[in-house]
Structures are given as structure tokens and as C-alpha cells.
C-alpha positions in Angstrom: 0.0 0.0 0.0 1.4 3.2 -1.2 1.6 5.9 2.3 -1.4 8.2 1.5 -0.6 10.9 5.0 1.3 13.3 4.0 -0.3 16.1 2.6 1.2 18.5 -0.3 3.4 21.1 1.1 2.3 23.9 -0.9 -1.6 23.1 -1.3 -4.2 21.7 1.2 -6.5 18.8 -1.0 -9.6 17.2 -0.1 -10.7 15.4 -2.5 -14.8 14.3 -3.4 -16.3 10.9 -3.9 -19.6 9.9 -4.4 -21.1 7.0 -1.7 -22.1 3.7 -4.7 -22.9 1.2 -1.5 -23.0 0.8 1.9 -21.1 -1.8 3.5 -21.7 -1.6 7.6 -22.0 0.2 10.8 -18.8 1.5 12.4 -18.4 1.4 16.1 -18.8 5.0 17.5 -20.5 7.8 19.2 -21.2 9.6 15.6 -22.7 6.4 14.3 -20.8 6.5 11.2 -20.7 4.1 8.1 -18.4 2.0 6.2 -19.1 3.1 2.2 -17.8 2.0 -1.3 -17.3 4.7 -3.3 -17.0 6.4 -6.8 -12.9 6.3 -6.9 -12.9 2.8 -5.8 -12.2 3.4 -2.1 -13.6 2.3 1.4 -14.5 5.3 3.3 -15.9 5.9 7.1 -18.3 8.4 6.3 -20.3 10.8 9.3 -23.1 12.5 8.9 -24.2 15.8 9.6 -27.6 14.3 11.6 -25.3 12.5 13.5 -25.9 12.1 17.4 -22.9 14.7 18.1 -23.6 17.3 15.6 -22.3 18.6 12.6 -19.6 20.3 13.6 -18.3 17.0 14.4 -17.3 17.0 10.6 -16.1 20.3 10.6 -13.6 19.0 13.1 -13.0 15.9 11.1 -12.1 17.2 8.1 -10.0 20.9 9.4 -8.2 18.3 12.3 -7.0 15.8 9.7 -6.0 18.7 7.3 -3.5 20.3 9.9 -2.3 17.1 11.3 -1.4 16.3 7.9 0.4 19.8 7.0 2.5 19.2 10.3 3.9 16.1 9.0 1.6 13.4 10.7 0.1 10.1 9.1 -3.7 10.3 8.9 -6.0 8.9 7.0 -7.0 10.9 3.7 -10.1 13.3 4.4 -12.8 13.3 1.8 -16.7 15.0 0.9 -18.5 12.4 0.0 -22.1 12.8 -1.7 -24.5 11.2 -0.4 -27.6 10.6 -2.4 -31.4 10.4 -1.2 -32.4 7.3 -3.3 -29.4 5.3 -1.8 -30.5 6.4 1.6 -34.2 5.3 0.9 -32.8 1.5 -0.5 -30.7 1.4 2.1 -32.5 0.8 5.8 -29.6 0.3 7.8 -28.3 4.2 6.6 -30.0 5.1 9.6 -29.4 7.0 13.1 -30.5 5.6 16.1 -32.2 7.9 18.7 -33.7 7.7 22.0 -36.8 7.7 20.4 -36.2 5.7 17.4 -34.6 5.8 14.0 -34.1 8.9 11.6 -32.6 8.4 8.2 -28.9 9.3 7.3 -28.9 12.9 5.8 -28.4 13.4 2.0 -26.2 15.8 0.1 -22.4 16.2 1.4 -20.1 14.1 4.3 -17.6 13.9 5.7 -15.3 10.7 4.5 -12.3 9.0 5.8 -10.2 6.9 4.0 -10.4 3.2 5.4 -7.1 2.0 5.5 -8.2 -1.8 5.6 -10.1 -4.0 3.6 -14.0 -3.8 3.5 -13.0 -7.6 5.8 -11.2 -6.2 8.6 -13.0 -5.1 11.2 -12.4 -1.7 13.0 -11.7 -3.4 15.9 -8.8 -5.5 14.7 -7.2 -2.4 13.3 -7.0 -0.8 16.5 -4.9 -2.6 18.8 -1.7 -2.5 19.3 0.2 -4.9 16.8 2.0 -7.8 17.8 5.4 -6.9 16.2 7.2 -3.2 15.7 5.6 -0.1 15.2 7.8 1.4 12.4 6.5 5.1 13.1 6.3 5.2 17.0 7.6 8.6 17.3 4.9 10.4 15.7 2.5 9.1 18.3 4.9 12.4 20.3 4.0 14.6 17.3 0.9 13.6 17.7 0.4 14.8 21.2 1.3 18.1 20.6 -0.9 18.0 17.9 -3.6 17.2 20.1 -2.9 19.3 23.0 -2.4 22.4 20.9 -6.2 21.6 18.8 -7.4 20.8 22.7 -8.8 17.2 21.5 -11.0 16.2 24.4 -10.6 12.6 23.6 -8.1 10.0 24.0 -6.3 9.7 20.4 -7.3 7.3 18.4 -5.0 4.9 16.2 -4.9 2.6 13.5 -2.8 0.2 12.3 -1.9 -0.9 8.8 0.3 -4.1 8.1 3.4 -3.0 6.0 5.7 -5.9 5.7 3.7 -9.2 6.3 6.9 -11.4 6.4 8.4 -9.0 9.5 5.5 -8.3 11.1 6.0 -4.3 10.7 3.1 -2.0 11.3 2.4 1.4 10.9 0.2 3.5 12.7 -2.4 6.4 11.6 -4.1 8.8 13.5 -7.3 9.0 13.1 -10.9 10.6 14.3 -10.7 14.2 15.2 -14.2 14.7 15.7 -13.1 15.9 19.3 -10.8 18.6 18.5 -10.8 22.4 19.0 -13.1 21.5 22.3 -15.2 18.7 20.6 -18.9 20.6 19.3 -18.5 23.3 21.9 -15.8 25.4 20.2 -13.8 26.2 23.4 -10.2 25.7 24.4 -11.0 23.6 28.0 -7.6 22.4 28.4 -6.8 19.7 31.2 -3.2 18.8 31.6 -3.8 15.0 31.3 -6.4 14.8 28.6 -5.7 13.6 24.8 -3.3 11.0 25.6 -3.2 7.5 23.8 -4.0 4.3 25.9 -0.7 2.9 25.3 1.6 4.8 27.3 4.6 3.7 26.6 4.4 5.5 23.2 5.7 8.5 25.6 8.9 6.8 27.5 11.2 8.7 24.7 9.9 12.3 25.8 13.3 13.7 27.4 12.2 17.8 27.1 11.0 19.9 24.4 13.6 18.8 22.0 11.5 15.5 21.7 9.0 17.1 20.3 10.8 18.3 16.9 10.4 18.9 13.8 6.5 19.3 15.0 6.8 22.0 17.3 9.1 24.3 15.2 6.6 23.6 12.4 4.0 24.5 14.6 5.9 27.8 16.2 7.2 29.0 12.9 5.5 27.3 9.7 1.8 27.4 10.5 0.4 30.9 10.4 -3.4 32.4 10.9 -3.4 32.7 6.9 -2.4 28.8 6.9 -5.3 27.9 8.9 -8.0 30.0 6.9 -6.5 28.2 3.4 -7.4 25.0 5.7 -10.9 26.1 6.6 -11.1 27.1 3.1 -12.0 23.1 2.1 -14.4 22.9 4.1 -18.2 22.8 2.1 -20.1 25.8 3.2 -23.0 23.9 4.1 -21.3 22.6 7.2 -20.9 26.4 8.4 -23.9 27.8 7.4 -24.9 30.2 10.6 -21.8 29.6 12.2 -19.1 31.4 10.1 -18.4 34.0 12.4 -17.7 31.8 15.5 -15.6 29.3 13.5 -14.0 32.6 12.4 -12.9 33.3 16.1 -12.2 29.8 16.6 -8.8 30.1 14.0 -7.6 33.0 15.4 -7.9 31.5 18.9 -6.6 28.7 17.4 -3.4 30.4 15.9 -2.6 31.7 19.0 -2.4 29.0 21.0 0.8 28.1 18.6 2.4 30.7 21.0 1.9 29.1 24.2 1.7 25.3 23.4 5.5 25.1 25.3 3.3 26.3 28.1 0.5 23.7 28.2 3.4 20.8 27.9 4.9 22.2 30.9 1.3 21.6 32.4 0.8 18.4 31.2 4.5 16.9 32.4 3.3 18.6 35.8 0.5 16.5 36.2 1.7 13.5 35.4 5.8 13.2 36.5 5.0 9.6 36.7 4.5 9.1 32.9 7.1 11.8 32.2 10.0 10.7 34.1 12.4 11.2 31.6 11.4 14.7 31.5 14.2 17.4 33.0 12.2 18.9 36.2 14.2 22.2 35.0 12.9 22.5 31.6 11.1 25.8 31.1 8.7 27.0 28.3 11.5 29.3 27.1 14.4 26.8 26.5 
């Protein structure tokens, strides 16, 4: 499989598909589905009527786009069109709600590219292999990445088989539905939130100089003009009524660049125990 995370350097890209049949359920909160589409792909696609709400996709797709810019392995983010007859021949494209079910909304989605076959199950893919992780070190990026968007859930990982005779794996981060403060909009940080399951994925964090190339990129690459070219991919629809307080939420967004030294500081504070290996006298300036 040919690595599909890293994004263009000089151009954000999100490409569009249309859905041609549904496959399954996924496990999760936004009830999303597994879908064949037009290009040939498998894609986990949410929908705006989804239990969490539709900024859940503007998250998605924004959160995958900048993870991706800073050098990251995600999964490529599509729209994905979503027609009204497939949704009427197709019973199980439906959201279940307290009080009953309410068909899948029509017209455009958000789609991520499932990195497995349409056999594997979700489930499979996310635990940790049993052999090497070829790419452990940007599960570090990673966290910065999520404590700087404030993702208010654990991250959450895939992993792809890339040499079946070794048993090497490599991981992508996926689901971003939770970031920038989830479908609130606000920057709640809590020193031990957004870390993965596993630990151990965190031993190698000495100081800040773990944290490179992603935090100079972050510092000195990404800029409040970078993050409005981002924003620009997203489909209007998603933001209709809301453009002024996603507005707000980049340029909070771009500041928090500035002090994301600052909220590592926090996080290695609450929890010495994980970050041993961490120099008590680091500051936020060194």
C-alpha cells in the first residue's frame, strides 16, 4: 500500500467521492458508516444528523487537514455525496435515537479513507500490533498536535500491516471529531487529557527537543493565513450560521501556537510519573 498521509506542502487537497454502497456500521458515538465509493475506495463516512452534531465534521475534516500539514500520518479526508435514493434503499443508513430511528442525511459528508479492507474489522485495526511499530515517534507529534487543537478525547490509532513477512506495522491517527473542544468550540484544556491508551508510546519524551520537527513547524510554519486556506475546504453547508464563531475559533486557534510550550509544561506537571524522563528544570523558554 502506497503511504497516502502526508499532505502537499504547498496546497491543502480534499478530494470528493460519491457514496455507490453501503457496507456496515462502524463502532462510535457519531454512528458512522463503512461506504464504497466512486474512486474505488472504502471510506468511514459521518453525517451531519449524527448524534454529536455537525460540527463533528467540521472537526474531522479541518483536524485531519492540519495534522497532515504538520507532517503526521492520517487517513485521507474526503466529501463524500451522499444521495437520497441510496438512503431510501438502504435501511440500515440510519441514526439511532432515543426515540427511534431517523434516516442518514443526504447531500455532502464527511469521509475517511479506510485504510483496511471492507473484511477487517475496526476493531482488529486498533490494537496494538504484535510486532514493531515502524512510526512510533509520531504518536509524540501527535500529542502536541492534540494538545495544541485541545482534543477532548483519548487519540485514536490505527494500524496498517506494511511488511507481512516482518510483522512491521504502521500506525495512523485517526478521528478528530473531538478537537478544537469537541462541538463546543472552546479551548477547556486539562493537563492529562488527549493522551493515547498505550503509554509507553511517551517513555522517549526527554524535554521539548522530543517534540521536533512538529513543534518548530507548529511555532514557525503554520500561520493564521495557513489555517484559513485549511478552513477554506471545508463545504459551506457545514458552516452555514456559524461562520463568524468558526472565524474566532482560528484565530484563537493560531494563538495557541504561542503558548503550546506552556501547556506541555502543564501536562509533564500532572503527570511526573509518565514523564520521568522529563528534565524537572525544563522551562517554556528553553
Amino acid at each position: 500500500m502506497s503511504d497516502p498521509s502526508r499532505a502537499s506542502p504547498h496546497a491543502f487537497h480534499v478530494g470528493h467521492v460519491r457514496a455507490l454502497e453501503h457496507i456496515r456500521r462502524m463502532p462510535g458515538g457519531s454512528q458512522p458508516q463503512l461506504m464504497r465509493c466512486s474512486d474505488g475506495g472504502y471510506y468511514v463516512v459521518k453525517f451531519g444528523n449524527n448524534p454529536q452534531g455537525r460540527r463533528v465534521l467540521v472537526n474531522e475534516l479541518l483536524g485531519t487537514l492540519l495534522a497532515a500539514r504538520m507532517g503526521l500520518p492520517t487517513a485521507p479526508a474526503a466529501t463524500v455525496e451522499v444521495s437520497d435514493p441510496l438512503i431510501r434503499l438502504t435501511p440500515d443508513l440510519s441514526m439511532e435515537l432515543p426515540k427511534g430511528r431517523s434516516p442518514c442525511a443526504a447531500g455532502l459528508q464527511f469521509g475517511s479513507r479506510y485504510l483496511g479492507t471492507p473484511k477487517d474489522s475496526a476493531s482488529s485495526m486498533c490494537i496494538w500490533p504484535h510486532g514493531s511499530v515502524e512510526n512510533s515517534p509520531d504518536f509524540v507529534g501527535m500529542l502536541l498536535f492534540d494538545k495544541w487543537t485541545c482534543n477532548t478525547d483519548g487519540r485514536q490509532v490505527v494500524f496498517v500491516r506494511t511488511q507481512e513477512r516482518f510483522h512491521k506495522y504502521k500506525a495512523y491517527m485517526i478521528d478528530n471529531g473531538f478537537c478544537f473542544g469537541g462541538e463546543a468550540w472552546k479551548f477547556a484544556d486539562a493537563p492529562r487529557r488527549s493522551l493515547y491508551r498505550n503509554v509507553r508510546v511517551y517513555e522517549r519524551i526527554t524535554g521539548f527537543d522530543s517534540f521536533e520537527p512538529w513543534i518548530t513547524r507548529l511555532e514557525h510554519e503554520f500561520s493564521l493565513e495557513l489555517l484559513r486556506e485549511a478552513a477554506a475546504c471545508i463545504p459551506a453547508c457545514w458552516l452555514t450560521g456559524e461562520e463568524a464563531e468558526f472565524s474566532q475559533l482560528l484565530e484563537r486557534l493560531n494563538c495557541r501556537r504561542q503558548k503550546i510550550r506552556d501547556e506541555l509544561l502543564l501536562m509533564r506537571a500532572a503527570s511526573a510519573e509518565l514523564f520521568w524522563r522529563w528534565e524537572r528544570w525544563c522551562t517554556a523558554t528553553a
